[in-house]
C-alpha positions in Angstrom: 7.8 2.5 -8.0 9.9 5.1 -8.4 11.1 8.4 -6.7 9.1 11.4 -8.4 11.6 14.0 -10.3 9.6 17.0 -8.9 10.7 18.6 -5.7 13.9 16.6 -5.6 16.3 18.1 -2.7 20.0 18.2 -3.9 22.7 15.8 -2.0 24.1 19.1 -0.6 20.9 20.0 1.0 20.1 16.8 2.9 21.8 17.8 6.6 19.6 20.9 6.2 16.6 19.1 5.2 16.8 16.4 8.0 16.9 19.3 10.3 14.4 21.2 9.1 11.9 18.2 9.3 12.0 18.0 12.8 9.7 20.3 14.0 7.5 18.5 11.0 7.7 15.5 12.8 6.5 16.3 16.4 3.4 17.8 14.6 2.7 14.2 13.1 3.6 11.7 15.6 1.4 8.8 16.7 3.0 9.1 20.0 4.7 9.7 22.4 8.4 8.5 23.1 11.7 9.2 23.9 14.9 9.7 21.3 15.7 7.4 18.7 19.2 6.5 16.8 22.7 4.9 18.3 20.6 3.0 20.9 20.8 -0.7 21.9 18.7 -2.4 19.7 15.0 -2.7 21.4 13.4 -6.2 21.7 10.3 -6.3 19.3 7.0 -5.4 20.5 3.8 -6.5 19.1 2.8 -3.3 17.9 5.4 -1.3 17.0 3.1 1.9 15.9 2.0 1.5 20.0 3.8 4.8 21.7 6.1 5.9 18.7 7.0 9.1 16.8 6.4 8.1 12.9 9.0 9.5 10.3 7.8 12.5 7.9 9.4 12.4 4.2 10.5 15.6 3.8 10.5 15.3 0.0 6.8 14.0 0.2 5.9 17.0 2.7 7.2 19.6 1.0 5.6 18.5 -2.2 2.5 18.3 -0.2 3.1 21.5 1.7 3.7 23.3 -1.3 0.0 22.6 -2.7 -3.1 24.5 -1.7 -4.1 23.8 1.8 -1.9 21.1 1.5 -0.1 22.3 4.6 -3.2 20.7 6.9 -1.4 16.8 6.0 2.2 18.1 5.4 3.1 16.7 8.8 1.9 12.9 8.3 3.9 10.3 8.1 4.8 8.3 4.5 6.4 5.2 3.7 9.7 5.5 1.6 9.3 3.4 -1.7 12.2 1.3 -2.9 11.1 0.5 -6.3 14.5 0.0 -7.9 18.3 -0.9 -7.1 19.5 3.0 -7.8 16.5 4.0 -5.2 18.8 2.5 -2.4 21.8 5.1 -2.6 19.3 7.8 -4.3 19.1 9.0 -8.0 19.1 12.5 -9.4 19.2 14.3 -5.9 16.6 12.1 -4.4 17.2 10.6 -1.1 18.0 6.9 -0.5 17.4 4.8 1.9 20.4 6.0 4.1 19.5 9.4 4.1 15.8 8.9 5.0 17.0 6.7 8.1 19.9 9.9 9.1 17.1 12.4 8.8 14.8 10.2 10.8 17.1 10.2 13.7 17.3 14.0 13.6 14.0 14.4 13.8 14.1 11.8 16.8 11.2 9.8 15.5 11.2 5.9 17.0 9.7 4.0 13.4 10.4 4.4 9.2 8.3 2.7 7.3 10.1 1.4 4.1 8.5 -0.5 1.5 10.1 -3.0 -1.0 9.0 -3.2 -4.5 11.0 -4.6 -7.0 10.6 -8.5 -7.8 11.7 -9.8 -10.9 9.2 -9.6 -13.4 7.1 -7.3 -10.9 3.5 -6.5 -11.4 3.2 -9.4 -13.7 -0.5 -9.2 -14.1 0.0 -6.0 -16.2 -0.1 -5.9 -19.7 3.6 -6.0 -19.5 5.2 -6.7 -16.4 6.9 -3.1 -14.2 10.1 -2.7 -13.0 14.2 -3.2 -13.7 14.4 -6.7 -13.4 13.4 -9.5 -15.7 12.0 -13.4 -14.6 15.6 -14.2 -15.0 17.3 -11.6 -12.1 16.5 -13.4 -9.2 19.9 -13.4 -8.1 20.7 -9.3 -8.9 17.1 -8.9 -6.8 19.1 -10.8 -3.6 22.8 -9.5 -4.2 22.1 -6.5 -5.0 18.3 -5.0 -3.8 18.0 -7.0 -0.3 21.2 -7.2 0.5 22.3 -3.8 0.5 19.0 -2.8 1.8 19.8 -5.1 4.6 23.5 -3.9 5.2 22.1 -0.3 5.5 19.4 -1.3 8.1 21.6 -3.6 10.1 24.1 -0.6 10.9 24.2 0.4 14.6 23.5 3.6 13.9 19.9 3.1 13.0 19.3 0.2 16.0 17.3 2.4 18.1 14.8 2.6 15.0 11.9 0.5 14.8 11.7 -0.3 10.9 8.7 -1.8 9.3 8.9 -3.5 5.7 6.6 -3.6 3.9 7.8 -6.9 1.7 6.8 -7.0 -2.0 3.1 -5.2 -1.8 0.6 -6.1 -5.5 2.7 -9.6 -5.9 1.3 -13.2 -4.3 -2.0 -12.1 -4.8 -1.1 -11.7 -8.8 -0.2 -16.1 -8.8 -3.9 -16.3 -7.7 -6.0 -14.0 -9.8 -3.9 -14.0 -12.8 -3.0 -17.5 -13.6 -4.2 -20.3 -15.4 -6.9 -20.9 -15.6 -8.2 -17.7 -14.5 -9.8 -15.9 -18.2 -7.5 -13.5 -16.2 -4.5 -14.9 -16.4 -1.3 -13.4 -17.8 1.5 -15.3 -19.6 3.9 -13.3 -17.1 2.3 -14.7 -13.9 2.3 -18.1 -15.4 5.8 -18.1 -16.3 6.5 -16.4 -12.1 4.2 -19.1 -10.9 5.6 -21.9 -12.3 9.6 -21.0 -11.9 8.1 -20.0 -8.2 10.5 -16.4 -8.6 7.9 -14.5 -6.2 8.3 -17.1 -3.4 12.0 -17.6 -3.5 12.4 -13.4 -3.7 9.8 -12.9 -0.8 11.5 -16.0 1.3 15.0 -14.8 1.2 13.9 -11.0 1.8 11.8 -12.0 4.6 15.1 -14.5 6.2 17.0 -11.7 5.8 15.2 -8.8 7.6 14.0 -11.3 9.8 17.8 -11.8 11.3 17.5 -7.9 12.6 15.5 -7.6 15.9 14.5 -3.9 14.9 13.2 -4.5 11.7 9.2 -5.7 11.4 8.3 -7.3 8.4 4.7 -6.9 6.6 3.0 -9.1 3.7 -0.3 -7.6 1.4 -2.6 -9.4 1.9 -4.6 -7.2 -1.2 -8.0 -6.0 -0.2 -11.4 -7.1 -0.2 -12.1 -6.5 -3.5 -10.1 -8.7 -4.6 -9.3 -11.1 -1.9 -12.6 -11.4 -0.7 -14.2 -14.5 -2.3 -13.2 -17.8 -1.1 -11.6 -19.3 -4.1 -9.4 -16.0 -3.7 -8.1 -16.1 0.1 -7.9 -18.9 0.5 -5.2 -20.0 -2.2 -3.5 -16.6 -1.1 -3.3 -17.4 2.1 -2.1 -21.2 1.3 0.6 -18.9 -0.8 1.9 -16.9 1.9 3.0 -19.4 4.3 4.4 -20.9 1.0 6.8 -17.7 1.0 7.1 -17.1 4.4 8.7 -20.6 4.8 11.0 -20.4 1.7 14.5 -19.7 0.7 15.9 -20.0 4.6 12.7 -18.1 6.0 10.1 -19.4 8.9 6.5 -17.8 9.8 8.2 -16.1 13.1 9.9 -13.6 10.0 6.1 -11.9 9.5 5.6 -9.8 12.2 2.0 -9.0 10.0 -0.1 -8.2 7.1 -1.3 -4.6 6.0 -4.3 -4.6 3.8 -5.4 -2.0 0.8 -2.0 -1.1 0.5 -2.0 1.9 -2.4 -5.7 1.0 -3.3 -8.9 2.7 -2.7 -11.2 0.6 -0.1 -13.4 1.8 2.7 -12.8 0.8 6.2 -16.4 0.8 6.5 -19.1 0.4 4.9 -21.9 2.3 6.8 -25.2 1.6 5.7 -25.0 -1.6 4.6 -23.4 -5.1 4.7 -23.3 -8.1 2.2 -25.9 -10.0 4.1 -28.5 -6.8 4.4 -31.8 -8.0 2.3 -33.3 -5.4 0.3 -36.8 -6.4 -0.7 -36.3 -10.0 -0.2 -32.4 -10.0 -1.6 -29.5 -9.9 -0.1 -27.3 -6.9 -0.9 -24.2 -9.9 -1.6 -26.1 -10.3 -5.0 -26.0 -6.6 -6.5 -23.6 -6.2 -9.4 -21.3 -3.6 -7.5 -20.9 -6.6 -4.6 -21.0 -9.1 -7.0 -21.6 -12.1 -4.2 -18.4 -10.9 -2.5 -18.6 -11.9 1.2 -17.1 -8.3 1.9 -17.9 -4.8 1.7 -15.5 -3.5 3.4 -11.3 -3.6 4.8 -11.6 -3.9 8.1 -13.7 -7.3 8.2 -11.8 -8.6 5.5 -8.2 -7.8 7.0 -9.5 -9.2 10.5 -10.9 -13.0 8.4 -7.7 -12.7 6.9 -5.5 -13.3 10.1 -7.8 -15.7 11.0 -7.3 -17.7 7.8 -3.2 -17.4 8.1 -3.5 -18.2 11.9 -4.9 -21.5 10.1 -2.0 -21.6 7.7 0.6 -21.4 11.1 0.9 -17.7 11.0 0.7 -16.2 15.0 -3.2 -15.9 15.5 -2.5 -12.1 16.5 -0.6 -11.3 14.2 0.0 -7.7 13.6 -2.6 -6.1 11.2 -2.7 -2.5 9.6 -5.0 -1.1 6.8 -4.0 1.7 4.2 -5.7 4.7 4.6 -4.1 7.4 2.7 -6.8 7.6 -0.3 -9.9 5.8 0.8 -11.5 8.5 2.6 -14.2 9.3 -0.3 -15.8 12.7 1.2 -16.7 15.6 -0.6 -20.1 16.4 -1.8 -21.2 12.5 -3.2 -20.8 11.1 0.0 -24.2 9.5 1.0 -25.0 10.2 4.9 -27.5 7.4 5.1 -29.1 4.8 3.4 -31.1 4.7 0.6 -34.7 5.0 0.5 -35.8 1.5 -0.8 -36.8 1.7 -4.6 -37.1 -2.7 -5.1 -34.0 -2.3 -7.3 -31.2 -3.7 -5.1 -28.5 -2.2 -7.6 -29.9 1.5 -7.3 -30.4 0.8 -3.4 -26.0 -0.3 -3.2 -25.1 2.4 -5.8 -26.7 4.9 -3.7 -26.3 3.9 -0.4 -22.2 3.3 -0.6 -19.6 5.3 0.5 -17.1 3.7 -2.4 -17.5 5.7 -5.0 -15.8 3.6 -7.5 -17.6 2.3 -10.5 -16.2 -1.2 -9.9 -14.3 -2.3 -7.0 -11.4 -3.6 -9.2 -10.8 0.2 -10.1 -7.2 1.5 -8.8 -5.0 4.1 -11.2 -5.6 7.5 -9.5 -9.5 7.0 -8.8 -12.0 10.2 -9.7 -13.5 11.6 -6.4 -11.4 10.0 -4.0 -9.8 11.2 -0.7 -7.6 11.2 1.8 -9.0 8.5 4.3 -8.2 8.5 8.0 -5.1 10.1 9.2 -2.4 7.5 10.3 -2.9 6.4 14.0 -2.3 3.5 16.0 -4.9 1.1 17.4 -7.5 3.0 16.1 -10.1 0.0 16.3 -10.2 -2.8 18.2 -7.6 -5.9 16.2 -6.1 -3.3 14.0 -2.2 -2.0 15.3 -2.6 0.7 13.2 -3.4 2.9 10.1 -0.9 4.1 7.8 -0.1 5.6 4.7 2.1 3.4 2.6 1.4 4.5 -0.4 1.9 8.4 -0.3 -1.0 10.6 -1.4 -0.6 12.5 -4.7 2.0 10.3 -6.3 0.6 9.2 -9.4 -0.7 5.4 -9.8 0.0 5.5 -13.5 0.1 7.3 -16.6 -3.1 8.2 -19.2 -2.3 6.9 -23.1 -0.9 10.4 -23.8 1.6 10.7 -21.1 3.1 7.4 -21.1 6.1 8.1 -23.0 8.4 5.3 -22.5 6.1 3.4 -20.8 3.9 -0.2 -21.4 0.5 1.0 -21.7 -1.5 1.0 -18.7 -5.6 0.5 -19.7 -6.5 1.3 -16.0 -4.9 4.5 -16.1 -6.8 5.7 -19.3 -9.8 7.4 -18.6 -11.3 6.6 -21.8 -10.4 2.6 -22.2 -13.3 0.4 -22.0 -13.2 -2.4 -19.9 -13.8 -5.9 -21.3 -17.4 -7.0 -20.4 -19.9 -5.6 -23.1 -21.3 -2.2 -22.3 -18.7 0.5 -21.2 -17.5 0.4 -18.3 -15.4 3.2 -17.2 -12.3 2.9 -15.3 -12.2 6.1 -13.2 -9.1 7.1 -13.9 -8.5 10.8 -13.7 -7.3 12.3 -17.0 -3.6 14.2 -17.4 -2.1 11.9 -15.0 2.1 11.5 -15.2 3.6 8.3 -14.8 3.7 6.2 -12.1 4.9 8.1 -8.6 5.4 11.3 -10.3 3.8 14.2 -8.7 -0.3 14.7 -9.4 -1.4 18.0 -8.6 -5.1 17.5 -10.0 -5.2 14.4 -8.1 -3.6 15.6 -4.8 -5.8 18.8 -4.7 -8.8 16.3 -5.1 -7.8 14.0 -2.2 -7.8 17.2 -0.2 -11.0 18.4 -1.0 -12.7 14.7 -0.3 -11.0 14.1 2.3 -12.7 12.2 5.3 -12.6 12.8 8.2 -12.7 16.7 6.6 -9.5 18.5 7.6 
């Protein structure tokens, strides 16, 4: 993904900004701790969210600040998104990586969150694959993506910061669901799958942040709704030790998994569960569940570590959800369950708190919200929520606003999914491309919301 042009702060302004955030900062902490920066580097700890002052953006708060009412979230902490090799130093007055860690010492937070996005031949299960480099760049993604990023990270300056990576979000997954013989499959994931570029990418990024005892590497493991049938984890899972144990790397490199990283999925479902019988059928069977042994992240995440505790992984391993868009308040929220009406479909359409028309939905969802703010241990096996993917940044362009771009279908609001009848794709309409600022969409996650602000 890439930085979004709006709001940009000039490489002049930087020491100011970093100053500035500060007070920001205190405002949004998950904790409580003492001053980061040139310290001895800390010993891990298994949940590094436990006690600790979260770093604010200041580019994504003052976009967020500067939006109505947007001043209520302006204080919560982001991930920053490298989504390119330029993102690293910073492009166009945007901040890299080392100014994001500088600013988070001034504002004496304990933990960044950085994610890393940018395998060759990323997002291969797209019409046509996203990002810089092609299936044949393994060794510019090493040299020079992870290894500068690595460089940067390991200087002393920064030791006192816990860092948490999150490590290649939207790409194992893709060499389950999108290969052969999958009707889904994609000539791009093929061709990933069989030359194995997402496990040797993975492998040495994970060997090398591994080496740094500050630095706490995360996996996706998706969400349920994709994940969630057998013939889905379980493959996945069989894939991620596969990574985790290539290109010099060993399981003891994944500190966790973070589920429903930049997607739309409730933590809970309230009024109803995949085994709840409706008039003598169980609600597993209805078209929006579609025999999915999940309705929710939370479950899912928690079967999850308990499939990779079978693959070798640590059986509590760290576990944190996404919650910075799956909030779905606002007016359509159901507070209860259905009345019964013998049609199990109308009973699950009704009764959910998902709004979407089809869990597969993701590009910048109609009538979603900001979910729960970030926290740590909010529920019992879960270190933390957090928002990795940062709320108003676009998912994708619409048709007319790609310029430049492969055409995204999921982004259109008017593309008609394969399967017959229409089926719509909730996508909002006027959306820029992909991390760019959304105003509509922003303003909409405010306004749904939940918890309300």
């Amino acid at each position: 993904m890439t930085m979004p042009r709006s709001g940009r702060v000039p490489a002049r302004g930087r020491t100011a900004l970093a100053a500035l955030a500060v007070p920001v900062l205190l405002a949004g902490a998950l904790g409580s701790a003492g001053p980061a920066g040139a310290a001895d580097p800390p010993h891990r700890v298994a949940n590094p969210y436990a006690g600790a002052r979260v770093y604010v953006n200041p580019e994504w708060s003052a976009r967020a600040a500067a939006e109505p009412g947007g001043d209520a979230v302006a204080d919560q902490p982001t991930a920053i998104w490298l989504d390119r090799i330029a993102a690293i130093e910073g492009t166009d007055g945007a901040m890299g990586l080392r100014h994001h860690l500088d600013a988070a010492v001034a504002q004496r937070a304990d933990l960044v969150q950085v994610t890393l996005y940018n395998l060759p031949s990323r997002d291969c299960g797209r019409p046509t694959p996203q990002g810089e480099l092609s299936i044949d760049q393994l060794d510019r993604y090493r040299t020079e993506f992870i290894d500068p990023i690595v460089e940067i990270l390991a200087d002393t300056r920064y030791a006192g910061l816990r860092i948490v990576a999150f490590v290649e979000p939207n790409s194992l997954p893709n060499l389950v669901v999108n290969t052969s013989p999958r009707h889904t499959a994609t000539w791009a994931c093929d061709r990933v799958r069989d030359r194995g570029i997402y496990l040797d990418g993975i492998g040495y990024a994970l060997a090398r942040l591994g080496a740094l005892p500050h630095v706490y590497p995360y996996l996706d493991i998706s969400h349920h709704g994709e994940l969630g049938w057998p013939d889905n984890s379980g493959p996945v899972a069989a894939l991620l030790r596969q990574a985790a144990t290539t290109a010099g790397s060993t399981l003891a490199n994944v500190h966790g998994f973070v589920a429903n990283t930049a997607n739309y999925s409730v933590l809970h479902e309230e009024y109803f569960r995949a085994d709840t019988v409706v008039n003598g059928q169980p609600v597993h069977q209805s078209r929006w569940v579609d025999w999915n042994p999940f309705v929710d992240e939370v479950p899912y995440a928690r079967h999850m570590r308990d499939l990779l505790a079978e693959e070798g992984f640590a059986a509590q391993a760290s576990l944190l959800v996404d919650t910075s868009r799956n909030g779905w308040g606002g007016p359509a929220r159901p507070t209860g369950p259905a009345a019964t009406t013998g049609d199990l479909n109308e009973y699950v359409d009704r009764s959910r708190i998902d709004r979407r028309a089809y869990i597969t939905n993701w590009c910048n969802q109609a009538g979603s919200g900001l979910g729960e703010r970030p926290a740590a241990a909010p529920e019992p096996g879960i270190d933390a929520y957090v928002w990795v993917k940062p709320p108003g940044e676009s998912d994708g362009a619409d048709v007319d606003r790609a310029w430049g771009q492969p055409y995204e279908p999921m982004c259109d609001p008017d593309y008609n999914l394969p399967g017959g009848s229409y089926r719509s794709t909730g996508a909002l309409p006027g959306a820029p491309p992909i991390t760019e600022w959304f105003p509509a969409h922003f303003r909409q996650l405010l306004a749904n919301a939940w918890p309300p602000l």
